[in-house]
Structure formats: C-alpha cells, structure tokens
N, C-alpha and C positions, 0 to 999 in steps of 0.2 A: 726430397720432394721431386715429381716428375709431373708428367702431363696427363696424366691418368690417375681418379683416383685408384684406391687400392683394392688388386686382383684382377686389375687390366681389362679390357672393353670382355666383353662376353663375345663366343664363338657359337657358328655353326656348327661346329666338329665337335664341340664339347658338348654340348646340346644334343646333338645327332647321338652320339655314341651314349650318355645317359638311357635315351628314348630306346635304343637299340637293346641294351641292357635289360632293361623294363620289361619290355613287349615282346622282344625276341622278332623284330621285324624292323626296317628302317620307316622313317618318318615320312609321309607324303611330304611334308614342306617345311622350311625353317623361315622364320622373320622375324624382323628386328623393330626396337621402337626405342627411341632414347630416351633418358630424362633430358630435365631444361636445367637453365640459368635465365631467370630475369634482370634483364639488365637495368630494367625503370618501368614503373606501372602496379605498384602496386596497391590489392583489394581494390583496383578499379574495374575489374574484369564483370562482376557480376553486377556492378553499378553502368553497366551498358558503356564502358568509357576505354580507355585506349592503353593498350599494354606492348612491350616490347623485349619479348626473351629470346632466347636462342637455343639451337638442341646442343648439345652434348654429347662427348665421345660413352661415356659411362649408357650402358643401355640395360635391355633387359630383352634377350633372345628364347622365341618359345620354335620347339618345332612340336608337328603336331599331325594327326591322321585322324580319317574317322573311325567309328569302335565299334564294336555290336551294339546295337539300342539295347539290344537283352541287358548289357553290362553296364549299359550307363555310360557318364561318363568319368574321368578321373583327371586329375592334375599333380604333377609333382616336381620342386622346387629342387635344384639343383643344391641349393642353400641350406635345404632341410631332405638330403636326398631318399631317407627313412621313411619319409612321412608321405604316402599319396590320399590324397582326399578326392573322396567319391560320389559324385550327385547325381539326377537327371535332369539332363537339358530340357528335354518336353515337359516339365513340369516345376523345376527348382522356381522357389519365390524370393522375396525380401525374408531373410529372419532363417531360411534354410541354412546356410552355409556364413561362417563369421573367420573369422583371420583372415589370415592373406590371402585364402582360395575364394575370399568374397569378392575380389577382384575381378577374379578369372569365370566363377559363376553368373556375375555382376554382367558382365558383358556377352554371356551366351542368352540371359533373360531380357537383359535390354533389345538383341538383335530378335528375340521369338517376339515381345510388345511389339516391336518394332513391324511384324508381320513378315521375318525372312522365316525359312524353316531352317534351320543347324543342320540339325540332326545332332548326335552324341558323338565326344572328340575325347581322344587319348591327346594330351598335350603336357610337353615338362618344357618349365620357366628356369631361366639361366640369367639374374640378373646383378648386373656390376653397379647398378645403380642406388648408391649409401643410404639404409633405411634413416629418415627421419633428420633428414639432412635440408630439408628444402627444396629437392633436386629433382624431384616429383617423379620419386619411385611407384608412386600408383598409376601413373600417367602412361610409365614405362610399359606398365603390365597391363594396364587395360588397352591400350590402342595394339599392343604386339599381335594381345591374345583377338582382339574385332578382327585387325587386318590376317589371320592366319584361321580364321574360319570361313569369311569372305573368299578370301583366296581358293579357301579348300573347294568350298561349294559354288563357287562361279559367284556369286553376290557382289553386283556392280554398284560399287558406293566409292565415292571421291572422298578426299584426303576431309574434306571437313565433315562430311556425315557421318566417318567414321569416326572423328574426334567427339560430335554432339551422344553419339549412340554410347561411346565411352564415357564422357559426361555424366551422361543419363546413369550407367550403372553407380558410378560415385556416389551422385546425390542419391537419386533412389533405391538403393538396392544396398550399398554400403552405406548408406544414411549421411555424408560428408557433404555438406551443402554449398560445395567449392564453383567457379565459374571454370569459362570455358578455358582459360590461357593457358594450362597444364599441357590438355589433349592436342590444342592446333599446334603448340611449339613440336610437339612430338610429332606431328603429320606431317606439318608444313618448314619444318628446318633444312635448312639449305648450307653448304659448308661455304664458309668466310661469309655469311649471311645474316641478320638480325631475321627475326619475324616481328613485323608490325601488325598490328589486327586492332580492327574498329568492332568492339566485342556487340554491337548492336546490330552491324551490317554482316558482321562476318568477311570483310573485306579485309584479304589478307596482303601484304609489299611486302617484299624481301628487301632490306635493306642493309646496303656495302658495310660490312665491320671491319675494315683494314686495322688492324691494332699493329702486326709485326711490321709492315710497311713504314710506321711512323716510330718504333722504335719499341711500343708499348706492349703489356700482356694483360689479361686480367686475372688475375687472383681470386681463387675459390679457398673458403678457409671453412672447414664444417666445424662449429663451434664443440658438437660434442654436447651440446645442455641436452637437456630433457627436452624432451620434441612431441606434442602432441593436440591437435586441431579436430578432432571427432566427438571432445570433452567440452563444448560449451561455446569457449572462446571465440572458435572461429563464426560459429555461427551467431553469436550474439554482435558481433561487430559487423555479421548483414541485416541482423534487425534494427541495430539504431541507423543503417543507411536506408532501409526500405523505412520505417517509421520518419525517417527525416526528410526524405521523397513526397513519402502522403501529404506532410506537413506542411510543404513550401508547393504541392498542388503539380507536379511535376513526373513524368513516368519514373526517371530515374538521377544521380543527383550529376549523370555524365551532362543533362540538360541544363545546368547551373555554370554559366563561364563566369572566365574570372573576372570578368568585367563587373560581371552580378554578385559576387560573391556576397560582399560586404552588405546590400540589401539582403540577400537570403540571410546575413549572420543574422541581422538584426529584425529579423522577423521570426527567427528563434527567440524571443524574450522571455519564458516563463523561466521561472525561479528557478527547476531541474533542468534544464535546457543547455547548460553546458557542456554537457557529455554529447550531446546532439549535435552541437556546431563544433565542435571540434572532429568528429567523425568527416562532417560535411567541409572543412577546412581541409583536411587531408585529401579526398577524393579529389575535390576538383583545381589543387593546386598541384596534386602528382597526375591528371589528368592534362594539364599545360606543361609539365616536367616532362611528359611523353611527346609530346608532339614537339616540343624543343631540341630535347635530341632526336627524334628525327629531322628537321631543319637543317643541323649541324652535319648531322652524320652523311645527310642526304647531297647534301652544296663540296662533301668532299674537305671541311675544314679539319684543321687538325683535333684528332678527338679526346685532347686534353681540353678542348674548351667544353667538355660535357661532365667534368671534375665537380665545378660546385654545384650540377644539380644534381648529382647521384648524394654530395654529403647533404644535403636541402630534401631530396628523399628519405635520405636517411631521420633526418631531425624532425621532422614530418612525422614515420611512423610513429618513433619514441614518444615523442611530445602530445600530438593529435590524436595517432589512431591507439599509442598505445600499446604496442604488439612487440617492442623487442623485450629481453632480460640480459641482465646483468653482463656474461658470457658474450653477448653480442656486442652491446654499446663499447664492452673494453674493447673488443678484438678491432672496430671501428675506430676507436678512439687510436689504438694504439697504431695501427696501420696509418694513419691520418699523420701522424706524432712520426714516424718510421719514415714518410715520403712517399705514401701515395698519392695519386691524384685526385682522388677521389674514391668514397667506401661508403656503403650500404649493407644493412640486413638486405638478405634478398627471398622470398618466399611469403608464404605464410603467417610467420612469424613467432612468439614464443618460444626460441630457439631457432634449430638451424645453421643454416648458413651466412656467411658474408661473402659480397665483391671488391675486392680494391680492383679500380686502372692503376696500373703500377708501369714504370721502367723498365724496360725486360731485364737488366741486369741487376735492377734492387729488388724481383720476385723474392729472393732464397732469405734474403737481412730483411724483409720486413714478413715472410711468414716467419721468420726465427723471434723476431721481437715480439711478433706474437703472441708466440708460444711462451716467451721468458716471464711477460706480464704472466700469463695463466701459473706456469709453475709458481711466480711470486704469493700467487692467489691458495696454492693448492690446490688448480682446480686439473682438470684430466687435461692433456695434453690436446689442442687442435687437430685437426686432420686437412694438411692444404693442398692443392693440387694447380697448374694453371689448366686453365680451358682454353678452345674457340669455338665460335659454330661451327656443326656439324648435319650428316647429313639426317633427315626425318626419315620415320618408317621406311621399313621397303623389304621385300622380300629375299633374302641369301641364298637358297634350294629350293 
C-alpha cells in the first residue's frame, strides 16, 4: 500500500508528449484538477446544506491547444489512447456525444450556454483518478478540461464559476443530477486543508487537517463493488428530499435544524411516509455532523474526537438514506473491528469507496484485515491507498 492510488499522480510530460504524438505539435497548455475525498457531508450538497471534502493527490491532467474549426474538435484519453472522439464545439448538444467524452463535450457546451465563445480544442486527458471509486473522477475531468479552455482563450472565471459551469455539464449535458461538492473540492483544495462549503451561499473556509501532526492518517479503501449513480438511485434519493421539502413548506430540508427535527418527523404522518422521514433524518442530522467537525477541527482539538461522527455518518447512510452495499458496510465494519477511529462510506454511494482515521502505524493491519474479510467473502480484493489534502486545480505549462 502507498500514498498514491495506483499509476501515481498524473503528469504534464506524460500528457505533453501523448498530445505531441497525436498532433505533431506541442500543446498550448497543460492543467490539472484532482479528485476528492469527503470527509463528512454527505447528499447534503444539493439539499442546500454543508459538506466537507478535500482534494486528492490522484488527478486528471489535460493539455490542450486550439484546432481548426474546419476539424472540430477532438479528445483523447491517455487511458484509452486508440480511441479519439470527435465533436463540434459551436454546435455539440445534450444526447451528441455519450461515455467519458461526455465529460469533456459537457463542459465545452456548458461554457458556449454559458455565452464564452471556445472555439474548437484539440485536448488529451491523463487521469489517475480510479473510475467508480467515489473519488469523483468526473469532477477531475470536467473542472481540468473548464479551467484549460478558459486558460486557453483568456475567459476570466474564479475557482467557483468554473466549478458551477462544470456542474452544469454533469447534470445537464451528462444527465447526473449531482450537487456542487465534487467541482468546488477540485477548485477550491488547498494542501493540508479541508474545504468547507455552505452549498446555498457558495461560501467556501479552508479548514486546518493536521492528521500527521497528531499521529493519525486517513485511509482510502475502494471497495471494488459495482459503482454506478446515472441508473436511478442517485437521482431518486433527491426526489424523496426535494418532494420532503415541498412537504414540510421549506426551500430546502438544509432549512430543518435539529432542533426541528423531530416536529418535521412528525408531520410526515401518512401511511407511505416512512421512506420520506428517514431521507429527511439523514440530511439534517449529517448536516449538524458537518458543522461539528468543523467546530473540532477548527478550535485545534485533537481530531480523534471526530471518530464517532464519521461511524454516526456512517450508520446514517445505511440505515436512513440507504445508499451503502454489502462490500462497504464490511470494509466499515471491519476497519472499526481492526482499530480505526472512525469509518464511513464516503461519496455517492452504492459502492465505492470508504474512509477510516486510523493510527498512522495501524494504516497497513487494518487495510490488510480488510482485505482478509473480503477474501473470506470471495469477493475481489480492495484497492487502499492513504491520502491528505492537496492542492485544487491549477495550471502545470
């Protein structure tokens, strides 16, 4: 296990020399945009309420130049380096272009809505960041590929209009009806730094993560399950929060403290209503889970006292919202069982990834225990790595 997951951070050089290959020219510019880790806050993002991730060393490097309009434009994955996919930026819509280059299309029709003009871009993507992991490999790709057209063509946009404009391509353009905390972790990440964000105000705090300082690491485990949130799930678990919203008369259910709670249950009372208030139990109890670890982390105490709200996170999604499987709740359970401090699903969810705070010396025995459950299981092997925050976007060449 190392600090990195596997095939090490992505480069410019690697990137460069691809593009070079291709075009027979070198690249106007290269830039970078990482995946995240959320530490706490989660499906509160789109419920207007408070989330807290961090970037990651794992990224996703595009470089990129402009191209003849005659030619269009094109994209090609480091990952798939056979394969370049072809569109036009002055014209590409929702429904044109599907797989991963929906990403990268995604965010050139978002910036033309938007009223910049592009123009057509030769651009190849180089990204280290584990598909279908939680780690928000999409996030990678769409904020690289904003900030490296902006770049190209002068387009003065700050670190969050380029995350909303990314955004935008997700839900609209890739159809993933995700909030914003993917795109500003990748904008706004600062190294040894949390990002806090009030996803209503867009009011972003970078907040101290000293983990090594007090002895601690955190543990990334990609569980490995089947991973997939474009299929139903993720979006039906923002309609029973926007339908629970309507309900209880409220813009969103970030408006419901916990003080209230227990009145908003109970005006949930019809017969089907269970599914509703347990939606609304998760929201606004991992929405006071977020601002407690800020509290903690913020006053400088030691950040083992942020252990039982990450497993109270944890039991939260399973139970209320619903969203871990199998492959997850072990990997928790058994890291928990192993001596961590504290373990959560972290993302999405329906797979994925976990976080344990761990000991920095029990990282290696408690990703090995693991692993030992899953063999016990026959199921595929975990994939663990530690992390810390790192830095957000920014341009390399």
């Amino acid at each position: 296990m190392s600090t990195d997951a596997q095939g090490g951070a992505g480069s410019a050089q690697g990137a460069t020399q691809l593009f070079e290959s291709l075009h027979g020219r070198a690249p106007q510019g290269v830039w970078a945009s990482p995946g995240r880790v959320n530490l706490i806050g989660e499906h509160t993002d789109y419920n207007e309420g408070f989330v807290l991730p961090l970037a990651i060393r794992q990224r996703c490097v595009v470089a990129a130049s402009a191209a003849d309009a005659s030619a269009g434009s094109s994209v090609t994955s480091a990952q798939r380096p056979g394969e370049t996919i072809r569109f036009t930026a002055a014209t590409v819509s929702p429904g044109d272009v599907d797989g991963w280059a929906a990403y990268v299309a995604g965010v050139l029709w978002a910036l033309r809505e938007a009223g910049h003009v592009v123009g057509e871009l030769d651009l190849v993507v180089d990204s280290t960041v584990p598909l279908g992991a939680s780690l928000s490999s999409s996030a990678a790709i769409e904020c690289a590929v904003a900030a490296a057209a902006a770049g190209l063509v002068g387009i003065d946009l700050d670190a969050t209009q380029i995350a909303l404009l990314a955004q935008r391509a997700e839900n609209d353009f890739v159809g993933m009806p995700c909030g914003v905390m993917d795109q500003m972790a990748s904008m706004h990440g600062k190294p040894g730094q949390l990002v806090f964000i009030d996803t209503r105000s867009l009011a972003v705090e970078n907040v101290p993560f000293d983990l090594s300082g007090h002895g601690l690491a955190l543990l990334v485990i990609d569980t490995r399950a089947p991973h997939a949130l474009v299929d139903g799930e993720y979006a039906a678990r923002r309609r029973d929060c926007e339908q629970a919203a309507q309900r209880l008369g409220v813009p969103a259910l970030r408006d419901i403290t916990g003080a209230g709670l227990d009145d908003a249950l109970a005006r949930l009372d019809g017969p089907d209503d269970e599914t509703m208030r347990k939606r609304v139990r998760h929201v606004v109890t991992e929405d006071d889970r977020v601002l407690e670890v800020v509290q903690v982390l913020r006053s400088g105490t030691d950040p083992r006292a942020i252990g039982p709200m990450l497993n109270a996170s944890h039991a939260s999604m399973r139970d209320d919202f619903e969203i871990t499987v199998p492959h997850v709740d072990v990997a928790v359970d058994t890291a928990l069982s192993a001596g961590a401090v504290g373990a959560r699903m972290t993302g999405g969810g329906f797979g994925g990834s976990i976080i344990a705070l761990v000991e920095q010396d029990a990282a290696e025995s408690i990703a090995q225990a693991v692993a030992g459950a899953y063999a016990e299981r026959g199921w595929e092997a975990p994939a663990p790595f530690v992390t810390r925050a790192e830095q957000g976007a920014t341009r390399l060449a």
